[in-house]
C-alpha positions as CSV (number, residue, x, y, z in Angstrom):
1,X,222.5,145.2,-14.7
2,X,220.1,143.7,-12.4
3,X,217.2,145.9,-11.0
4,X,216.0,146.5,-7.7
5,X,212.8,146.2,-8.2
6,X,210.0,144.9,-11.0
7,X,206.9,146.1,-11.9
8,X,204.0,143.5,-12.2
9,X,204.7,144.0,-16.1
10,X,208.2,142.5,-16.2
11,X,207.3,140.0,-13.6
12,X,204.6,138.8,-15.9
13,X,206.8,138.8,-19.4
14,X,209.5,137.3,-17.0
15,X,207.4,134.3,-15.9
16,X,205.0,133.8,-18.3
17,X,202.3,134.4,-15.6
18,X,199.5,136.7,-16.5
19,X,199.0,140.0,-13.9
20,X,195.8,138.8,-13.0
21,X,196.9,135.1,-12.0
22,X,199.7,137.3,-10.3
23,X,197.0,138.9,-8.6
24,X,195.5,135.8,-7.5
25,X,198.1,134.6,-6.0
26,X,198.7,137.4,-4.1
27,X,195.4,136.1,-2.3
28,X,196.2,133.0,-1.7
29,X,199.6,132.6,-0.6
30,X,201.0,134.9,2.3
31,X,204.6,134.3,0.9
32,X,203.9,136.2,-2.3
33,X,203.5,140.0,-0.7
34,X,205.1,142.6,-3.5
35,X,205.2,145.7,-1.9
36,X,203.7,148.9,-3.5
37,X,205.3,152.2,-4.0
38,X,203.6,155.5,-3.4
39,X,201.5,155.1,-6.9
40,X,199.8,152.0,-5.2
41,X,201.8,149.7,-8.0
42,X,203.3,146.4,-7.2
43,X,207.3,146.3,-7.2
44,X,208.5,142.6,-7.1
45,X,212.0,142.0,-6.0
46,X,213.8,139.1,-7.0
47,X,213.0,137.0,-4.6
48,X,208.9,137.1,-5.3
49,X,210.2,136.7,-8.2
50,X,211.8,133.2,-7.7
51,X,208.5,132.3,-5.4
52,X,206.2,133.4,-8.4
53,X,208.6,130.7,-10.3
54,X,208.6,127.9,-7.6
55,X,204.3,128.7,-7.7
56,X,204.7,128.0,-11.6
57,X,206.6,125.1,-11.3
58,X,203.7,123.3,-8.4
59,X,200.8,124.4,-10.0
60,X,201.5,124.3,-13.9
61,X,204.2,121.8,-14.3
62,X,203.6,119.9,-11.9
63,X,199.9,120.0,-11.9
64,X,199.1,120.4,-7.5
65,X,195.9,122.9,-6.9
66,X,196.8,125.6,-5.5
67,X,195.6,124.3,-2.5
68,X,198.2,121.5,-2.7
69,X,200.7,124.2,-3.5
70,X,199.8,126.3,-0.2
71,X,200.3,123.1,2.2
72,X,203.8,122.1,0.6
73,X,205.0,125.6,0.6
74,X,203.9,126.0,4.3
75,X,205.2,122.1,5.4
76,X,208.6,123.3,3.8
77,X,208.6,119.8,1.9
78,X,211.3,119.1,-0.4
79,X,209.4,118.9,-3.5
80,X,210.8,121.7,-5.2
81,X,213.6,119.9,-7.5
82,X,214.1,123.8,-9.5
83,X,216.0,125.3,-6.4
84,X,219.7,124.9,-8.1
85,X,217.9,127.1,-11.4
86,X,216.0,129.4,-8.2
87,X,219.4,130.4,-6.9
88,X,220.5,131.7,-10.4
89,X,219.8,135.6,-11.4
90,X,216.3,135.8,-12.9
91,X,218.0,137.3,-16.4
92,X,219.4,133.9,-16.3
93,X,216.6,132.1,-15.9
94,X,214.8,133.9,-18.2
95,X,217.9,132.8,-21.0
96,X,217.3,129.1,-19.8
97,X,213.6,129.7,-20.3
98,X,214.1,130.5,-23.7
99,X,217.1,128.4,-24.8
100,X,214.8,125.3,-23.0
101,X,211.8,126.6,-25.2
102,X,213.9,126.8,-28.3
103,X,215.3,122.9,-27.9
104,X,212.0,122.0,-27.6
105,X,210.5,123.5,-30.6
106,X,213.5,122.3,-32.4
107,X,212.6,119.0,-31.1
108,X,209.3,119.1,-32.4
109,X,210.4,120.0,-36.2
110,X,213.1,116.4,-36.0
């Protein structure tokens, strides 16, 4: 059953993102604004989520600064090639994640 809501926890084991770098990009990009609940605690919904994932994908994979992140995500450029896996439900992703981590270990070991 999918959730409503996630705290920056889950969001972090989800995407393999620390909660500080989560943090950070909080800062930097307007896009990425989690709301809080009365506590004061971040609650992601899915859709930060898939924008943390799209940030992962331009900064780590893809190697832009975050800089060079900011300007394509606000120029709307088509540099994104992960939007099919983005319109999938993040438990999915997170199976693909794995299964895509486990081929490549395998991989290693031939």
């Amino acid at each position: 059953m999918k959730k409503l809501y996630y705290s920056i926890g889950e969001v972090s084991e989800i995407t393999s993102i620390e909660p500080h770098v989560l943090r950070y990009w909080e800062t930097i990009f307007n896009d990425l604004t989690p709301r809080k609940n009365k506590a004061g605690n971040r609650t992601y919904r899915e859709e930060d989520i898939s924008f943390v994932l799209r940030l992962k994908d331009l900064i780590q994979t893809k190697k832009y600064s975050t800089a060079g992140a900011k300007k394509i995500i606000e120029e709307g450029a088509p540099e994104d090639q992960n939007q099919d896996q983005q319109a999938l439900p993040i438990d999915m992703q997170k199976d693909l994640r794995e299964v895509n981590l486990f081929l490549n270990k395998l991989l290693e070991k031939l």
